[in-house]
MMTF fields as JSON, N, C-alpha, C and O atoms, coordinates in Angstrom:
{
  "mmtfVersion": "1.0.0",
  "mmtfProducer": "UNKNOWN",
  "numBonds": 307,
  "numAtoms": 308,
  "numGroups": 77,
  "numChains": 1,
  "numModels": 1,
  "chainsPerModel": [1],
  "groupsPerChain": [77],
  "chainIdList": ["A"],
  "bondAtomList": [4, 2, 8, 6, 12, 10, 16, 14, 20, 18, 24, 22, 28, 26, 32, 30, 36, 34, 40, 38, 44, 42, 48, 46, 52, 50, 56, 54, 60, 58, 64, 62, 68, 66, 72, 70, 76, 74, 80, 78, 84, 82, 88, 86, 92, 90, 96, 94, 100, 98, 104, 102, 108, 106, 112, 110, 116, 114, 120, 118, 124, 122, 128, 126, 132, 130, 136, 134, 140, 138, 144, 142, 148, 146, 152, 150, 156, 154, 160, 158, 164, 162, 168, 166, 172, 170, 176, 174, 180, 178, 184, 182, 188, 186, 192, 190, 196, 194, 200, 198, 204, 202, 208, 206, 212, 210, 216, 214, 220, 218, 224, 222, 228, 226, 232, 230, 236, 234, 240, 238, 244, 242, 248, 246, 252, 250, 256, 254, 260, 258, 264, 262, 268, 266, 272, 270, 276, 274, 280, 278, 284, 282, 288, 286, 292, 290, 296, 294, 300, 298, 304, 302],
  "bondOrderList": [1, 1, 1, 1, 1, 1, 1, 1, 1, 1, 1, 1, 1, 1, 1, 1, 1, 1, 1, 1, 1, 1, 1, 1, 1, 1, 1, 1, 1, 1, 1, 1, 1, 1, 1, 1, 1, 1, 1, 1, 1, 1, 1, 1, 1, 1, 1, 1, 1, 1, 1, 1, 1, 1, 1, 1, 1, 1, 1, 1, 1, 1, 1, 1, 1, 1, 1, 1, 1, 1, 1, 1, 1, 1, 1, 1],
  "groupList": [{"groupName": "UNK", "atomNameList": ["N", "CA", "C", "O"], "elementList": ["N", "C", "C", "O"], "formalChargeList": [0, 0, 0, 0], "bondAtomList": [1, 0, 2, 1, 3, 2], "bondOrderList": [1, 1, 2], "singleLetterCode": "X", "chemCompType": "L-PEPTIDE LINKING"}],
  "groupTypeList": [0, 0, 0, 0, 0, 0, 0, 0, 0, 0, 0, 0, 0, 0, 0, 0, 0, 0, 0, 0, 0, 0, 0, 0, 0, 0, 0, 0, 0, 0, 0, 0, 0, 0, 0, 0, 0, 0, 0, 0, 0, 0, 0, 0, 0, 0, 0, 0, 0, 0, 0, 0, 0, 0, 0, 0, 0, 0, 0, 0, 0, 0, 0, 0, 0, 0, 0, 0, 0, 0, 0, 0, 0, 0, 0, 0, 0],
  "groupIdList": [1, 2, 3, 4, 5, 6, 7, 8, 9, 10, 11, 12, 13, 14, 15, 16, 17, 18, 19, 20, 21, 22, 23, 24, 25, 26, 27, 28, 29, 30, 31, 32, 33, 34, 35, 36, 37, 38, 39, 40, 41, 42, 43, 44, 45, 46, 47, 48, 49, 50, 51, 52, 53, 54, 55, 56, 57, 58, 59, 60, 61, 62, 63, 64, 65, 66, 67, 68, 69, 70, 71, 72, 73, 74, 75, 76, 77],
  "secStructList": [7, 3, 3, 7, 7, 7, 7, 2, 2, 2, 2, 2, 2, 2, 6, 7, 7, 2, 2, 2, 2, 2, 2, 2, 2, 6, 7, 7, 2, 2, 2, 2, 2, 2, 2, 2, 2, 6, 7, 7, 1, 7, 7, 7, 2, 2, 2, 2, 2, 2, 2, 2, 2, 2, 2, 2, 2, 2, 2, 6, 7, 7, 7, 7, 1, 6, 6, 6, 7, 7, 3, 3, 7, 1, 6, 6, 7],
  "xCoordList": [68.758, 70.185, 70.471, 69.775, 71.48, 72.06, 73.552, 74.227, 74.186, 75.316, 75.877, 75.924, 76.329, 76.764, 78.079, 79.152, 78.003, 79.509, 80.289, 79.685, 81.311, 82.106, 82.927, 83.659, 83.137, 84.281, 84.74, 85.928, 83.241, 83.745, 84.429, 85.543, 84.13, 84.892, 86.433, 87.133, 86.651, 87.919, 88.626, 89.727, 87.909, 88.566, 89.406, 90.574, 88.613, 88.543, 89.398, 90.225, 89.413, 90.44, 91.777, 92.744, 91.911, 93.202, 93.676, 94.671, 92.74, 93.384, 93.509, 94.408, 92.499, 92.923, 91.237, 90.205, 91.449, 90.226, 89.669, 90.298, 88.665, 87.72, 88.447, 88.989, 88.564, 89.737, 90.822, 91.26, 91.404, 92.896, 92.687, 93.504, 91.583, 91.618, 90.951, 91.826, 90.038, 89.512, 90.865, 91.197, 91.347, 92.307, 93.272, 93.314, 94.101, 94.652, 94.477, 95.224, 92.437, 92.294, 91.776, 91.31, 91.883, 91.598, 90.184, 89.889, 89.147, 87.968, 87.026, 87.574, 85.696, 85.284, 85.093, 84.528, 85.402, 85.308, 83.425, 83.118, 82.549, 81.112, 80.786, 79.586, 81.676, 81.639, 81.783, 81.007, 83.124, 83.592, 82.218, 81.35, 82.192, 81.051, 80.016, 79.558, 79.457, 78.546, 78.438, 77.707, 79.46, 79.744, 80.221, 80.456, 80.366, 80.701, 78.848, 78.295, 78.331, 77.26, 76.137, 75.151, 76.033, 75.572, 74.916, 74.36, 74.933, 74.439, 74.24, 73.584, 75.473, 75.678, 74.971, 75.027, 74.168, 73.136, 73.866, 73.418, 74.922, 75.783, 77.244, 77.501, 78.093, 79.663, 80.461, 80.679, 81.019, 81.664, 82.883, 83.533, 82.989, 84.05, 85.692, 86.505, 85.674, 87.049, 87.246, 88.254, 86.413, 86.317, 86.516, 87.293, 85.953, 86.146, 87.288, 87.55, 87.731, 89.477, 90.504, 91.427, 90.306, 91.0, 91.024, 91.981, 90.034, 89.851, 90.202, 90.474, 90.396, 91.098, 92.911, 93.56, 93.364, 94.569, 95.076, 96.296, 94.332, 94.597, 94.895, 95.853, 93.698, 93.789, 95.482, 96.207, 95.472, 96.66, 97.377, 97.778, 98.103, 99.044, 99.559, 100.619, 98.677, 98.592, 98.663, 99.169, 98.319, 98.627, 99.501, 99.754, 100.362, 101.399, 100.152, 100.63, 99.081, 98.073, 97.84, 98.63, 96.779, 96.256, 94.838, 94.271, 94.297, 92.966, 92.165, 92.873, 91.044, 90.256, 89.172, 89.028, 87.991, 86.777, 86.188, 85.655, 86.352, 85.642, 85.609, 84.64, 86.953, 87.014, 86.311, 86.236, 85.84, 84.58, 83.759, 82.74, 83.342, 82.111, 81.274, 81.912, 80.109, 79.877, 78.586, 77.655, 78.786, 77.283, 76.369, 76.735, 75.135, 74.269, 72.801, 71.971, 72.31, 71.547, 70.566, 70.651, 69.346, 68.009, 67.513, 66.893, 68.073, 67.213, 68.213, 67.967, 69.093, 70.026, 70.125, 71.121, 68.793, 68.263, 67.337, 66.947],
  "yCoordList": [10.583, 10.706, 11.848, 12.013, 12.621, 13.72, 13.709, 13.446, 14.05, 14.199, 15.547, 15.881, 16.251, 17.462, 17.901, 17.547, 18.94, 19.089, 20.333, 21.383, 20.171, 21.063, 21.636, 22.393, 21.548, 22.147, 23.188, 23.442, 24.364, 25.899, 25.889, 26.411, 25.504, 25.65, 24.845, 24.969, 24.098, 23.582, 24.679, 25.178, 24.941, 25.834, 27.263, 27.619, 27.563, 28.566, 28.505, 29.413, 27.595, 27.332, 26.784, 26.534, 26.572, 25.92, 27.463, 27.396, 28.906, 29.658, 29.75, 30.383, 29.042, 28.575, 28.779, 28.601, 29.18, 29.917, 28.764, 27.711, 28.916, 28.128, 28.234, 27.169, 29.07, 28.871, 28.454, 27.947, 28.752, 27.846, 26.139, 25.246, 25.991, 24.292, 24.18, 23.444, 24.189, 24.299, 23.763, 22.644, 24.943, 25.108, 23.602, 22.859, 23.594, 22.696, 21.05, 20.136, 21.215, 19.57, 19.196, 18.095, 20.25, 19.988, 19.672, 19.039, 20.373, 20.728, 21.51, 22.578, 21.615, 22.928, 23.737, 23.164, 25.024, 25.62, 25.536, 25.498, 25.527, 25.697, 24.115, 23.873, 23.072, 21.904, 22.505, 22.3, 23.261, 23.27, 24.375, 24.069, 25.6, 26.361, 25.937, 26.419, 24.777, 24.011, 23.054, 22.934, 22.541, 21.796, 22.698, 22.191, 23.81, 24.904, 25.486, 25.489, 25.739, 26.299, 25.232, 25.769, 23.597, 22.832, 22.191, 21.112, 22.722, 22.501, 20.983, 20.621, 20.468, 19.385, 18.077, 17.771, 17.308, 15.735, 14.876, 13.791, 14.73, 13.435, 14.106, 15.086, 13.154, 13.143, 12.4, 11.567, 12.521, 11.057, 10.741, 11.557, 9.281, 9.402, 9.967, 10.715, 9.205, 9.889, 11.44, 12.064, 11.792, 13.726, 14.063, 14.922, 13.505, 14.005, 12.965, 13.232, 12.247, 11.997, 13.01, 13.405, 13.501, 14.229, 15.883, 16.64, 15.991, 17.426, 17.252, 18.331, 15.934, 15.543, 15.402, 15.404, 15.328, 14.834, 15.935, 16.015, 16.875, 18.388, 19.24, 20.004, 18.947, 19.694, 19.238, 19.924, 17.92, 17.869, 18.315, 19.185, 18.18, 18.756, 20.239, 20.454, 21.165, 22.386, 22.722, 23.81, 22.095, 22.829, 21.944, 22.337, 20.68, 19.626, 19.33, 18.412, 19.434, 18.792, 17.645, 17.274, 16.341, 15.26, 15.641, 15.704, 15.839, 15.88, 14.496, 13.543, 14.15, 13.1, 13.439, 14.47, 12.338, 12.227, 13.346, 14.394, 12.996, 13.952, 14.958, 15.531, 15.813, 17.121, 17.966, 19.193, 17.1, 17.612, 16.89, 17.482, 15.585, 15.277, 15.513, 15.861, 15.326, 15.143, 14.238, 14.348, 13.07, 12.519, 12.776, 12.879, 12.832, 14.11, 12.833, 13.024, 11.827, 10.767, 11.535, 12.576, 11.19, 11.447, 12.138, 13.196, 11.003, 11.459, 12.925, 13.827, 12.859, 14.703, 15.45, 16.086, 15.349, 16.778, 17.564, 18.585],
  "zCoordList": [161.307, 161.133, 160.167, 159.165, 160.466, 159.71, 159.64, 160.636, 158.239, 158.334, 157.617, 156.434, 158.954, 158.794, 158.126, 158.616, 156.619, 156.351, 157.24, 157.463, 157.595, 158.714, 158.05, 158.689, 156.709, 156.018, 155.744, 155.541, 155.69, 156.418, 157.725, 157.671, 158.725, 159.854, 160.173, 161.178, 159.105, 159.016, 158.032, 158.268, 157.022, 156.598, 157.425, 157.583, 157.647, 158.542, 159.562, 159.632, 160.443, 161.625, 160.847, 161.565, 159.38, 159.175, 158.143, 157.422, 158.22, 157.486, 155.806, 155.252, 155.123, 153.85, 153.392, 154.039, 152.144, 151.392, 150.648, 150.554, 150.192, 149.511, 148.035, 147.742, 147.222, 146.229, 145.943, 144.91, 147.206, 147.121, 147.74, 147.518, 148.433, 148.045, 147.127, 146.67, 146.177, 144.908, 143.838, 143.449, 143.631, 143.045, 142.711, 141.73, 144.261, 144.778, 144.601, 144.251, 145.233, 144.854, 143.688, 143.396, 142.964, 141.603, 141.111, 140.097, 142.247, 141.883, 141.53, 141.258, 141.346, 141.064, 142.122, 143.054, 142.334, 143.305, 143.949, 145.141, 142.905, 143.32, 143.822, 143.954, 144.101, 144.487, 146.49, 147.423, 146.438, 147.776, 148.099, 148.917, 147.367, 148.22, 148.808, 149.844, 148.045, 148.163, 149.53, 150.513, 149.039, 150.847, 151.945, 153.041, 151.786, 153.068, 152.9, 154.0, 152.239, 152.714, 153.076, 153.58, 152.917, 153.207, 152.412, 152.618, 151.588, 149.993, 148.776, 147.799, 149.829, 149.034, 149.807, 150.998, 148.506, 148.984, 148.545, 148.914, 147.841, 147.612, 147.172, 146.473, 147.883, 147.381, 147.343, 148.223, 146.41, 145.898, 146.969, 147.622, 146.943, 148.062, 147.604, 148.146, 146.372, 145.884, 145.801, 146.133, 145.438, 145.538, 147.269, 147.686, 147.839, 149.396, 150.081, 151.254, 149.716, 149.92, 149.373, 150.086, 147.879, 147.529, 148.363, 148.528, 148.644, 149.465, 150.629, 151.156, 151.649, 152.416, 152.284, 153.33, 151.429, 151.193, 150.731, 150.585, 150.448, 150.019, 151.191, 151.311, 152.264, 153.171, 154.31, 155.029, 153.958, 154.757, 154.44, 155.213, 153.219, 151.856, 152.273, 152.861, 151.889, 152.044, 153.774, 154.05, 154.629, 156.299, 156.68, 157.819, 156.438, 157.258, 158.098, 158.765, 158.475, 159.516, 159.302, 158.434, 159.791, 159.547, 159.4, 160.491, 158.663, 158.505, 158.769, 158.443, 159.206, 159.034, 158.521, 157.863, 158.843, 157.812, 158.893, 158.528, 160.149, 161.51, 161.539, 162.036, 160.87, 160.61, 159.557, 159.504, 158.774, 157.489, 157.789, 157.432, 158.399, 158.535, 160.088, 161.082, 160.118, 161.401, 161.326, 160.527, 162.613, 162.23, 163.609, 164.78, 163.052, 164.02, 164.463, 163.574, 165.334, 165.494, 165.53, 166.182, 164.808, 164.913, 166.107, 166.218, 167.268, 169.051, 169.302, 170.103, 168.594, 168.972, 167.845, 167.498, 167.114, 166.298, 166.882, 166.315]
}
């Protein structure tokens, strides 16, 4: 089992920089780089609600967990 972060590519398709949600959800920016370059082995859930609730905030979109997470089954690695 793998769970993939997607959050560069949400970023990206929603137009909005790695600084300005930083900024925004009131985290460290080397938190978000981290989870855009894949970087990150644990995250807290409240930190990744808040970067969720950010992302809606800032685009009027609905973000879900699906749109930053992805889960990837062992037999489809």
């Amino acid at each position: 089992m793998t769970i993939k972060l997607k959050l560069e590519d949400t970023l990206t398709s929603a137009g909005l920089s790695k600084n300005a949600l930083a900024r925004e959800a009131k985290v460290r920016p080397n938190l978000i780089y981290d989870m855009c370059e894949g970087k990150t082995k644990r995250l807290d859930l409240e930190t990744l609600g808040k970067i969720i609730d950010t992302l809606n905030a800032m685009t009027g979109r609905s973000y879900t967990l699906t749109d930053v997470l992805e889960y990837i089954p062992a037999a489809d690695r």
